[in-house]
Residue, then its C-alpha position, 0 to 999 in steps of 0.5 A: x598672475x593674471x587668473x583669467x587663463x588659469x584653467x581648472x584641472x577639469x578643463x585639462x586633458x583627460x589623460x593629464x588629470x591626475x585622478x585619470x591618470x592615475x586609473x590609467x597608468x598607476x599611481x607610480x607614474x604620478x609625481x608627488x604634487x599630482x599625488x596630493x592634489x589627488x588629496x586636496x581637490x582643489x586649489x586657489x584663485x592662483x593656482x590649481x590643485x597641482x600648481x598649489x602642491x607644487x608650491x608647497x613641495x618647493x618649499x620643502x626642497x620637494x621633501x615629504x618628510x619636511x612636509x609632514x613636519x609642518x603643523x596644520x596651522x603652519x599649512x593653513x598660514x602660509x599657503x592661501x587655499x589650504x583651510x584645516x581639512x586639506x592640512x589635515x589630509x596632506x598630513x594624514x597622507x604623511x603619516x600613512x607614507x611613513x608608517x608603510x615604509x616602517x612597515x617594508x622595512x621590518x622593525x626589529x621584534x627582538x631587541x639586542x642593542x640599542x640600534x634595534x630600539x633607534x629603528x623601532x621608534x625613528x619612524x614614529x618620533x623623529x617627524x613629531x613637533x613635540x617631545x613623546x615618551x613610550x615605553x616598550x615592554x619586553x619578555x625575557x627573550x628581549x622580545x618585544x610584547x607591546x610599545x604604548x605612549x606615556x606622555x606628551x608635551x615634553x618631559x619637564x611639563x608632562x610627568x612621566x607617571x612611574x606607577x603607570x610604567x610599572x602597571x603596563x609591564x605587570x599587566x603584559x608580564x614583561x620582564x624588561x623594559x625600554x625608555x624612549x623619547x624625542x627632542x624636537x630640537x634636533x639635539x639628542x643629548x639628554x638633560x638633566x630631567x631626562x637622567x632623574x627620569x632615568x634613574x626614578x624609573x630604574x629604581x622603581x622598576x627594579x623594587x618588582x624586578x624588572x630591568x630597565x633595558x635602556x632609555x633612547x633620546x631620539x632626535x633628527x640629527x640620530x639618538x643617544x642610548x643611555x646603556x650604551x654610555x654605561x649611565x644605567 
């Protein structure tokens, strides 16, 4: 691409310059390359702020939640102007969409099967590049008290800590609780580290009396309930 006829966003009309036009008309009337560039400020020798993002969108087929999927250095690798702070802010700017869409949709406060505990955490574990395991705590209405991560790196090289579990419920005067961990792979099938895990904790939590509701293994491709599948 010949540089010399490239010309910076400043050099654009006023009304064509995202930050502008976003002022003028909205930020709905933006699409989403101008949205990021918005983020990144600026581009390369190639291309503008807009033309890099829109590079960047094409080769998530223009999908923002293969976009937050990608890690910074991914980011940084393959796309010349993109250093460690914009990766960052365009991931950042993932997060916050996904995070605000969890929030219209209404994650469930009170949990009656496995599907309520699938829609609580799919938001926040089916974009992470590495296995996370929460627990959420609950009362005796199966309402839910409190959701905190335990670990995370993947189950066979981060032990769960079972003491911690059984503190963060005592603590919250929880009377149930719910396993829930992803696999990055896709396949939501548990393995066998994910049933000792399983039963360790059922075992444990039943010693103070409290239930262990159920243990979701989330991935993209949907998630597997271990109640449901009559293995608690």
């Amino acid at each position: 691409m010949d540089t010399t006829h490239k010309r910076s966003i400043k050099e654009w009309a006023e009304d064509d310059r995202p930050r502008e036009k976003l002022l003028k008309k909205g930020a709905s009337e933006l699409s989403k390359a101008e949205l990021l560039a918005i983020l990144i400020g600026s581009g390369n020798a190639e291309d503008d702020a807009v033309g890099l993002m829109r590079k960047v969108l094409s080769d998530c087929d223009d999908q923002l939640v293969r976009l937050g999927r990608m890690s910074p250095e991914e980011l940084c690798q393959r796309y010349k102007g993109i250093g460690m702070a914009k990766a960052v802010t365009i991931l950042a700017a993932c997060e916050l969409g996904k995070r605000r869409q969890s929030e219209m949709s209404g994650s469930p406060v009170t949990i009656t099967e496995a599907e309520d505990i699938y829609s609580f955490y799919r938001e926040r574990l089916q974009d992470t590049h590495v296995e996370e395991c929460h627990v959420m705590l609950l009362n005796r209405g199966h309402r839910i008290i409190d959701s905190r991560r335990l670990c995370s790196g993947g189950l066979s090289s981060t032990v769960v800590d079972t003491r911690e579990v059984l503190r963060l419920a005592l603590l919250n005067h929880a009377t149930a609780i719910v396993l829930c961990h992803n696999h990055p792979s896709g396949n939501y099938q548990p393995s066998p580290e994910d049933d000792r895990l399983t039963e360790h904790v059922r075992d444990a939590a039943r010693q103070v009396d409290i239930t262990l509701l159920d243990h979701i293994v989330i991935s993209s491709e949907g998630y597997y309930s271990y109640a449901y599948h009559g293995k608690l």
